[in-house]
N, C-alpha and C positions, 0 to 999 in steps of 0.2 A: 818251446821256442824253435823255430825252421830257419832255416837259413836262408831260403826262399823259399817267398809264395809267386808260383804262377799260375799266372790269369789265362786260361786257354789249354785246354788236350787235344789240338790239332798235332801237326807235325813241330809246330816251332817250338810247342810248349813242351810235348812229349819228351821230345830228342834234348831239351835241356835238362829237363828232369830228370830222365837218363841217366844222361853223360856225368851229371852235377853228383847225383846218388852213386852212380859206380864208380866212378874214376877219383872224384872225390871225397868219400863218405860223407855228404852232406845230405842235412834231411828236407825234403821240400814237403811242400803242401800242391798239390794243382788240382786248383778247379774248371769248372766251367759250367755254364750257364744251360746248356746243354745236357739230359737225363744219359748221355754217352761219350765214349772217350772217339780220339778219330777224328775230329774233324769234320771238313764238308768230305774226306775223307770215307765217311762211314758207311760201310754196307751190312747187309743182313738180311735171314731167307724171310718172302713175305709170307702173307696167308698159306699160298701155294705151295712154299717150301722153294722155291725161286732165289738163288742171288742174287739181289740188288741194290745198287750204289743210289743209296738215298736221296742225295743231293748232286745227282750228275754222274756222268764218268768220268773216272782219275784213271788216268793211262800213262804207269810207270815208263819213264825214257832218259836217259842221261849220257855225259858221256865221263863222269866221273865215276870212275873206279874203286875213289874213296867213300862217295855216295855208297855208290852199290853194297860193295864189301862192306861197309857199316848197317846200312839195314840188312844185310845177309844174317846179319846176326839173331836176328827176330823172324825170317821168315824163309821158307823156299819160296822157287820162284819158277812161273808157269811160264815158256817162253811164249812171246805173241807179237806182233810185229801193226800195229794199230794201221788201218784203211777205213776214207773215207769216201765217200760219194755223193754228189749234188745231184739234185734232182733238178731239172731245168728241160723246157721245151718237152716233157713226157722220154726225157735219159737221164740216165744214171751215167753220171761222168766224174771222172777223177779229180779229184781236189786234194792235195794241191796240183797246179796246171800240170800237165803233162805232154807228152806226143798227143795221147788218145784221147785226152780234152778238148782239142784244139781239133785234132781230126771230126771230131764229133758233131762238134758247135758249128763248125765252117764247113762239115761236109768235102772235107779234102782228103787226102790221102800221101801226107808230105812223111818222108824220111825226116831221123835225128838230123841228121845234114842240115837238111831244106828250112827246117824250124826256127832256126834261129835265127839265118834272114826274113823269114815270114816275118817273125814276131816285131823284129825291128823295122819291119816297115808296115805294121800298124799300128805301131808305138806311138805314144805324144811328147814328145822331148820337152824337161821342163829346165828351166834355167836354174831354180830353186824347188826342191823335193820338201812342202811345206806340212803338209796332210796327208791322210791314210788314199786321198783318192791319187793327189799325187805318183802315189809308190806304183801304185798300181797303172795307172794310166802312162804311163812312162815306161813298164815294162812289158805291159801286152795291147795297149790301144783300150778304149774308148768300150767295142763292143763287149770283150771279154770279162772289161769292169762292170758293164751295167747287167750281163750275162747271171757274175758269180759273186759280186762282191755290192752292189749298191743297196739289193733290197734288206741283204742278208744284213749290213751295217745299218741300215735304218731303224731295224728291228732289233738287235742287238745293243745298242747304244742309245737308241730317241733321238738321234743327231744324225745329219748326214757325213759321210764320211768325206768330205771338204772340211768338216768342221773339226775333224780328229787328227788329233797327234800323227807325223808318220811312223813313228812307233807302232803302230794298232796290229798293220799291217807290212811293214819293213820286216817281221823274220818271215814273212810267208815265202815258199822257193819257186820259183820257175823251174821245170827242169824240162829238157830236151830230148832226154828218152824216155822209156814205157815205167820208171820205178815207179809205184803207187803207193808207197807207204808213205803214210803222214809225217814222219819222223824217219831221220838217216842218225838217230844215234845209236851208239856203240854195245849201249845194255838199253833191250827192253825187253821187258818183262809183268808179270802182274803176279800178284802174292800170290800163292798156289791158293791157299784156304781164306783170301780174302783178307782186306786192309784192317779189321778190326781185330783180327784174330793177332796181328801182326803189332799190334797195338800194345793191344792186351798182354804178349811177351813182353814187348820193351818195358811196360809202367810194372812190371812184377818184379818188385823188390823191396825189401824190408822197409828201406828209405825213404820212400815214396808212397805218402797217403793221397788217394782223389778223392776228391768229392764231388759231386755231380748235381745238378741242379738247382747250384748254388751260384748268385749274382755276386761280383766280386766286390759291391759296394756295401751289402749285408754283412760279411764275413768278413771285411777286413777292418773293422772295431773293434773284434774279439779273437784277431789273432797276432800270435808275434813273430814277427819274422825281420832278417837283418835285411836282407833286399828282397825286390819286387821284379820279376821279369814281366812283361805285360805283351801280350802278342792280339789283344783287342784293339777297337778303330783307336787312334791315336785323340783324335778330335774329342773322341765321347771321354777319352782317361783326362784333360784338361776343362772339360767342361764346356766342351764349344766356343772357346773363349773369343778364338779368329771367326767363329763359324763354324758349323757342318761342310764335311767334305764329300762330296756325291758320288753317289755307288749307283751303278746297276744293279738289280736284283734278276732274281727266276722265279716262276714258278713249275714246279712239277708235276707231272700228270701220269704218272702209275699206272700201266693197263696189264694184264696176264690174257695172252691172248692161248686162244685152245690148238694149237699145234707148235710144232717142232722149231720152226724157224719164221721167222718174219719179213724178212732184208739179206737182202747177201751178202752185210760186210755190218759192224757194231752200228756203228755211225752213217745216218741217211744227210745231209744238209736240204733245206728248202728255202732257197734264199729270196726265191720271188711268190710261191705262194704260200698260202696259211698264214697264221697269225702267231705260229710256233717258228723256230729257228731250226731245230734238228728232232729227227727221232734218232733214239739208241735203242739197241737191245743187245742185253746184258751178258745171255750166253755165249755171244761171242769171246766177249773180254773173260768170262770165268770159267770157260770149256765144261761147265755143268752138264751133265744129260737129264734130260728131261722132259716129260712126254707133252709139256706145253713151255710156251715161252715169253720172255716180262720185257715190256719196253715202256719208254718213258718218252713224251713228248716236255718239252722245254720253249715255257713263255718267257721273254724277258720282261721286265716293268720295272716301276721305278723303286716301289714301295717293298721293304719286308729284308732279310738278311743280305748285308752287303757283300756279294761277290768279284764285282770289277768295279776297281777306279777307273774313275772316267779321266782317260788322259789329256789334258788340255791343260795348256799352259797359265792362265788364271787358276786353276785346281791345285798345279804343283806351285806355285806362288802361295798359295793360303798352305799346303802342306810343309812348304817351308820354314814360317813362323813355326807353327807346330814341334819340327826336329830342330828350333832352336831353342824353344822348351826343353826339348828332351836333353839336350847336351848339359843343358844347366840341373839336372835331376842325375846327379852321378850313383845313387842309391835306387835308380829303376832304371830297368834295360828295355828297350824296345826293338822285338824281332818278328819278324811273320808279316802276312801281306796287311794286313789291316794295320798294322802299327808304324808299317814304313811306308805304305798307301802306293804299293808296287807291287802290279801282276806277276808273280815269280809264280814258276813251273814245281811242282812237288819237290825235284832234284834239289832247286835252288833254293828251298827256303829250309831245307835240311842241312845245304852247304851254310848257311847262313847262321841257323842254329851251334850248328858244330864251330863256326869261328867266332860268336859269342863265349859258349863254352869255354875254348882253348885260350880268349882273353881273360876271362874272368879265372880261369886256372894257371897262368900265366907258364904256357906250354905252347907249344904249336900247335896246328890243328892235325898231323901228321901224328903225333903226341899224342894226341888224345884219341883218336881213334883206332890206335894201334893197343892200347890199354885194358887188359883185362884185366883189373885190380877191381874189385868186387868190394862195396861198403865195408862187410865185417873185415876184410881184411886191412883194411885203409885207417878203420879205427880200432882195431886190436895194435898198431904201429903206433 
């Protein structure tokens, strides 16, 4: 008998099983569908002997300290500070906006100062900020949307971004002077020896059996457990009852190319040509040396493992019914992006996990991550 079985070794499942095993001597079961622990998390050296993040890159950033310091526990951590770049007009220009964005694209040469009346007088003032173009057309004007952000949302989503939540694009930042990091938060970082390795620490413990490759509607006839944590699509654990709820997908495209570097910064964007949305490459994010180097081009499509909910308000209406299922199901928990049908940042869906955790132990979440009570100790008491 388990005490719980969870569905999913992502981050949401992991960190519950965790927390659930160590701090409570309880024994879980976690599977996943998936022949690996991780998540879309998961990286691993390829042919070549290359590090690389299988399904994308994940670029640790937070500005939680209780985040941090909790997976600190499971791994060191390489500092790095993530930069990206758009390709447009034959430049490589900083994303998000910058001074030298703007200098770039406009061909000016305006100080911090001068910027911010620029930008407000190419702006489009809207009465109501309804959509992702919305956000954007209201803080840098018309050209710089159709510059950096229209092809890049057509392709990313199948929808134009008129048609998108302003969520999509609401956390993006304007900034006025030259910072070019993608992220201004407090810890960033990437696991020194890589996310699976860091995995593989936290799921090591007595308590905690996985099993891998295993579809949780096979294996859960023939096991026993008092509750069920579920961190898969919400829609698919009731059965589509309201409906299917629409994801984006990706696909991947893997190349090892025969020298050192490829790009000046991890992350290239191409928002107006190709049929791809970004190149990455990898050694930047995993400081590897190696005398060639792995990038990955990324299709979006409709079809195949669900990545992004699509944000639109018809969508979160049918996901609604759904979390009024789940209320009524006090015997299964649902945590992680697929089960609450919310794009959360790695940070956030670990915060997320952990305050699961600390209710169902009925502790803080302060509490519980302060805790170094280990299974056998928990039940030798």
């Amino acid at each position: 008998m388990f005490d719980y079985l969870i569905v999913g070794a992502g981050f949401a499942g992991s960190v519950v099983a965790e927390r659930m095993a160590s701090v409570c001597g309880k024994k879980v079961l976690l599977i996943d569908r998936r022949k690996h622990v991780a998540g879309n998390a998961y990286d691993c050296l390829n042919a070549d002997g290359l590090l690389v993040h299988q399904y994308g890159p994940h670029i640790f950033h937070t500005n939680s300290e209780q985040v941090f310091q909790y997976l600190s526990r499971f791994t060191s951590w390489r500092p790095y500070e993530h930069r990206v770049l758009a390709s447009v007009d034959g430049k490589l220009v900083p994303i998000p906006i910058n001074l030298d964005t703007v200098n770039a694209l406009y061909g000016k040469q305006l100080n911090s100062l001068q910027l911010e009346a620029f930008l407000a007088s190419v702006a489009e003032p809207k009465e109501a900020v309804r959509s992702s173009e919305d956000v954007v057309v209201s803080k840098v004007g018309r050209y710089l949307y159709s510059k950096l952000f229209q092809g890049y949302t057509r392709k990313q989503w199948g929808i134009d971004a008129s048609q998108l939540d302003a969520q999509v694009t609401a956390r993006i930042p304007v900034r006025t002077d030259r910072d070019d990091r993608y992220f201004s938060d407090t810890f960033q970082a990437m696991p020194k020896l890589g996310y699976t390795h860091l995995f593989e620490n936290m799921l090591d413990h007595p308590n905690i059996k996985v099993e891998l490759g295993v579809d949780y509607r096979e294996i859960v006839r023939g096991v026993s457990f008092r509750e069920l944590v579920f961190t898969g699509p919400i829609d698919e654990y009731f059965g589509y009852r309201f409906g299917k709820l629409p994801y984006r997908s990706l696909r991947f495209a893997h190349k090892t190319i025969c020298k050192e570097r490829f790009q000046p910064v991890a992350v290239v964007n191409y928002p107006n040509d190709h049929r791809y949305t970004r190149i990455t490459e990898f050694k930047h994010l995993t400081g590897q040396i190696h005398a060639r180097t792995s990038i990955v081009y990324e299709y979006p499509c409709d079809h195949g493992d669900p990545y992004y909910p699509v944000p639109r308000a018809e969508n979160a209406a049918i996901y609604a019914k759904y979390a009024e299922l789940a209320r009524s199901s006090p015997d299964v928990h649902f945590v992680g992006r697929l089960a609450t049908y919310r794009y959360y940042n790695m940070d956030q869906v670990v915060a997320q996990a952990l305050t699961l955790c600390a209710n169902l132990a009925g502790v803080s979440r302060a509490e519980l991550c302060e805790s170094e009570t280990r299974a056998a100790a928990a039940s030798a008491a």
